[in-house]
N, C-alpha and C positions, 0 to 999 in steps of 0.2 A: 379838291380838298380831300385828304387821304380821310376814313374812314374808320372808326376807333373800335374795335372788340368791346365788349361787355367786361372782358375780365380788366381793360386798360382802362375802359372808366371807371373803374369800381377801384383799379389803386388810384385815382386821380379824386374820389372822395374821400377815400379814408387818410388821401396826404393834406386835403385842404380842410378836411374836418378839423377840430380844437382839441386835441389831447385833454381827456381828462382822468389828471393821474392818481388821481382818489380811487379812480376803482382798475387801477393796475394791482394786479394781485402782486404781494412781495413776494421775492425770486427765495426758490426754492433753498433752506436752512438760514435765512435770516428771519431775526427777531426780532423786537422794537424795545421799548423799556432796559432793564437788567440782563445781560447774558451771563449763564455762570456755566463755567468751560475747567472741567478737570481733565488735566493734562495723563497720558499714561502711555510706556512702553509700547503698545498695541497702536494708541492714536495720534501721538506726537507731529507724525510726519503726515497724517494728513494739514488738508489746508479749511480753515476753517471759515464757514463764510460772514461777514458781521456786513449789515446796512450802513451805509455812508447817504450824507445828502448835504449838498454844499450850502454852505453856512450853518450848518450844525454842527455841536461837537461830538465826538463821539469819546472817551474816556476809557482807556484796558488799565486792569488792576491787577498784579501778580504779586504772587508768595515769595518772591528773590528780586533783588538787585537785579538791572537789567547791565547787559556788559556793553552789547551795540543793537541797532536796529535799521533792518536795511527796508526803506519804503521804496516802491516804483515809481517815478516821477515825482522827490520831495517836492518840490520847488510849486506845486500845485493845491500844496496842503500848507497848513499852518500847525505846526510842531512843539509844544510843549511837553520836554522830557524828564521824569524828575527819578529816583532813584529806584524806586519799585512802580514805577506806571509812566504814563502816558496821553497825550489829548491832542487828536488829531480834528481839524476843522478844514473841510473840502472846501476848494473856490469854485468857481465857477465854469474853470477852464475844463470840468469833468464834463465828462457824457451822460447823460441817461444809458443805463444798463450795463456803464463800462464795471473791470473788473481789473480791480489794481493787487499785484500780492504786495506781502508784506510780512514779513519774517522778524523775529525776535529772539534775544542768544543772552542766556543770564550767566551770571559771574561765579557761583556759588558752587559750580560741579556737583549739584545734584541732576537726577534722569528722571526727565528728560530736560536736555541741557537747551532746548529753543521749543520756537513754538511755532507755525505759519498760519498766516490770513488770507483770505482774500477778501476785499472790501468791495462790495457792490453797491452801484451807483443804484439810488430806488429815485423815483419819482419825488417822494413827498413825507418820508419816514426816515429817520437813522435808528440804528441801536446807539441809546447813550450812553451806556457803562457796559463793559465785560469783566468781568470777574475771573481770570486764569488762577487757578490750584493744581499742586500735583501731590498724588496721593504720598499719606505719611511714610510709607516702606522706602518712598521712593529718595528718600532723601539721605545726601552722604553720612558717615558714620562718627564724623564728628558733631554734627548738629542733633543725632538720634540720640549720643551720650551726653552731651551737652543737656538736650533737655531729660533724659532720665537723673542727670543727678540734680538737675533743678527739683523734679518729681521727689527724690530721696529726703533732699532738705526741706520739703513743705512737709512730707510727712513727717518727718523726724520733730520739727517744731509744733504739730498739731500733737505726736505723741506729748512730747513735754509739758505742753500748754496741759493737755490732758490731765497731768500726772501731776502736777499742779494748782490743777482746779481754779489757776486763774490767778493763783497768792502769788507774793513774789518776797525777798526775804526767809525771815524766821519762819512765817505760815506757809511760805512757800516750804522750808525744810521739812515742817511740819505732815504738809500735807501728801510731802512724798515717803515719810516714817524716815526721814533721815537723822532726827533728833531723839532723844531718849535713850531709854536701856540700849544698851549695842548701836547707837550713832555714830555720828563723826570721830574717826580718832586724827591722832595727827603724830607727825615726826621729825625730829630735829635731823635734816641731811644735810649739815652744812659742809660737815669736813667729808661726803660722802662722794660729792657731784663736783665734778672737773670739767673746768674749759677748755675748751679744743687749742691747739697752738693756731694760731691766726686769728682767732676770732675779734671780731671788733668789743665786742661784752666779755666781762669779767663776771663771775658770780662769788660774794661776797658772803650771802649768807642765803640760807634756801630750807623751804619746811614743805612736807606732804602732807596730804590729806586721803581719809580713803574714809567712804561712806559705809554705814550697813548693806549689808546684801537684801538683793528685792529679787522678787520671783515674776516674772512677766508673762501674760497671758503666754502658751506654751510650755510652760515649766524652763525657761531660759532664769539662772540665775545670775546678775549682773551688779556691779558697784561702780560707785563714781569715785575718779580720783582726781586729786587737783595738785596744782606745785604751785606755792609763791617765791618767785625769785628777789633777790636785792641783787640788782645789776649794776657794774659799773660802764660807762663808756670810751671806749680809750682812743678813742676815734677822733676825727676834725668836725665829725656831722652831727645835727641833733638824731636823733635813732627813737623811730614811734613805732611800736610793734605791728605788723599787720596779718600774720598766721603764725599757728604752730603745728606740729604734729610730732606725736611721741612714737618710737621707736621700740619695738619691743625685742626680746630675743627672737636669732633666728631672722631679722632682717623685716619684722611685721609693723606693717605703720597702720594708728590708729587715728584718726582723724579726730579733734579738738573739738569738745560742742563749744565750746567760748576761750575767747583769749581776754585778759583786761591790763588793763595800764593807763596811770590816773595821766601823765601828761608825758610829752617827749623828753628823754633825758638828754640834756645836754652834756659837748663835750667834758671829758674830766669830771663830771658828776653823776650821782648815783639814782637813779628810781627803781620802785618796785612793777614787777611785771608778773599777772598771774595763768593759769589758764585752767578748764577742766576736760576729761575726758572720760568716759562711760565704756563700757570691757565684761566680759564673761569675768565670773568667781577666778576663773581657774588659769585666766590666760594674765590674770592682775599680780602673778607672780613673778619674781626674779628682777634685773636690774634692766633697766630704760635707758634710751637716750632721748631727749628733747631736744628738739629741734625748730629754732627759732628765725621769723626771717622779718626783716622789715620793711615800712611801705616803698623806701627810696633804697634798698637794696638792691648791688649790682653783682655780690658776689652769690656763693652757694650757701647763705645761711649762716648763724650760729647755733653751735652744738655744744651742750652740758652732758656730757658722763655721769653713768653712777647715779640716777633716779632710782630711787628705791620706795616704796609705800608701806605702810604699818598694816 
């Protein structure tokens, strides 16, 4: 009967001993609970490691649309993928201590444009949520303008609301000193303002408006001017206005704080259409073009000549 070493009984206990995986230490960079993982030029291409344990889910949540996602052996995982995340649930066929990569690649062409995992098999713990971000620089240059003029328009409406103290109406004019000595004046431009050859609107009759001058924290001094149009539609479509923007000398466009228009004009019939726009003293001079576009609009707009303000 051969004779067994010390060191060969002693793997011959520790294989028949009872695994107890409560006090297996978790493998080095995984975490249990929430993981929150910011993605960056520096870190991207490492592999990042998250706890897996079969029958658990584990949950990634990212900042972009994901484009594709390649796991290592799907067919061993249960996969639910939805536009911005993910839920992956291990079977059984995993190992204790195995390590599965698993890469990810979003749609959005911001950088960094994927992300890698590796998923480690623990004993007795998963991570259940990862949280993936990638910092704000890092993001394409359409999404960075996109949200700076979101930023513009909250402010611009917080000024207002300001300047208005909350009135709306006459109290509203009131409370911006648009009424009184040196108020609102207005101006008859009907034989002033020309439609463009093409256009689908005709302008029938047309009046301006131009506020007092107001002085603005800065010393900036600024007026409101507005135009109400009588349009005709000479078109097959009803026509509901959906933007505008005036045109100033010199090729300068001013962005519109409102447009209004009580309902869509139908073919062959006439509604009125108004708008307002806000400008330096000094730049509210000489002749305009408005320019009008509508919500079912396929072409480049309609265009009035010859805006002028009092």
């Amino acid at each position: 009967m051969p004779v067994l070493s010390s060191a060969a009984l002693l793997r011959l206990v520790l294989l028949a001993a009872p695994l107890d995986a409560s006090a297996l230490p978790i493998p080095h960079g995984c975490v249990t609970g929430t993981s929150h993982l910011e993605l960056t030029e520096d870190t991207h291409g490492e592999a990042h490691a998250v706890c897996i344990h079969p029958g658990l889910s584990t949950s990634f949540l990212f900042d972009a649309k994901l484009g594709r996602v390649e796991l290592a052996g799907r067919e061993r995982f249960r996969v639910m993928e939805g536009e911005t995340g993910l839920t992956l649930v291990p079977t059984r066929a995993l190992t204790q201590a195995e390590r599965v990569p698993m890469a990810v690649f979003f749609q959005d062409g911001m950088t960094p444009a994927s992300a890698r995992f590796v998923l480690v098999v623990h004993p007795s713990e998963a991570t259940r949520q990862v949280e993936v971000t990638r910092p704000p620089a890092s993001r394409g240059e359409g999404e960075q303008q996109a949200r700076a003029e979101a930023r513009q328009c909250q402010e611009d409406k917080a000024r207002l609301e300001a300047r208005c103290s909350g009135q709306v109406g006459l109290l509203g004019l009131i409370a911006q000193k648009l009424l009184g000595e040196g108020g609102i004046t207005d101006k008859n431009i009907t034989w002033s303002v020309t439609s463009r050859p093409g256009n689908t609107l005709t302008s029938s009759r047309a009046r301006s408006y131009r506020s007092a001058t107001t002085r603005e924290e800065g010393g900036r001094e600024v007026v409101r001017l507005s135009v109400e149009l009588n349009l005709k539609n000479t078109g097959s479509m009803p026509w509901m206005l959906a933007g505008a923007v005036l045109v100033g000398p010199g090729g300068v466009e001013w962005k519109v704080l409102g447009v209004w228009q009580q309902e869509p004009i139908a073919p062959g019939k006439s509604g009125r259409v108004g708008m307002e726009v806000e400008m330096t003293e000094e730049a509210a001079r000489g002749a305009f073009t408005l320019k009008l576009w509508g919500q079912e609009a396929s072409g480049g707009g309609e265009f009035f000549d010859g805006m002028t303000f009092p």
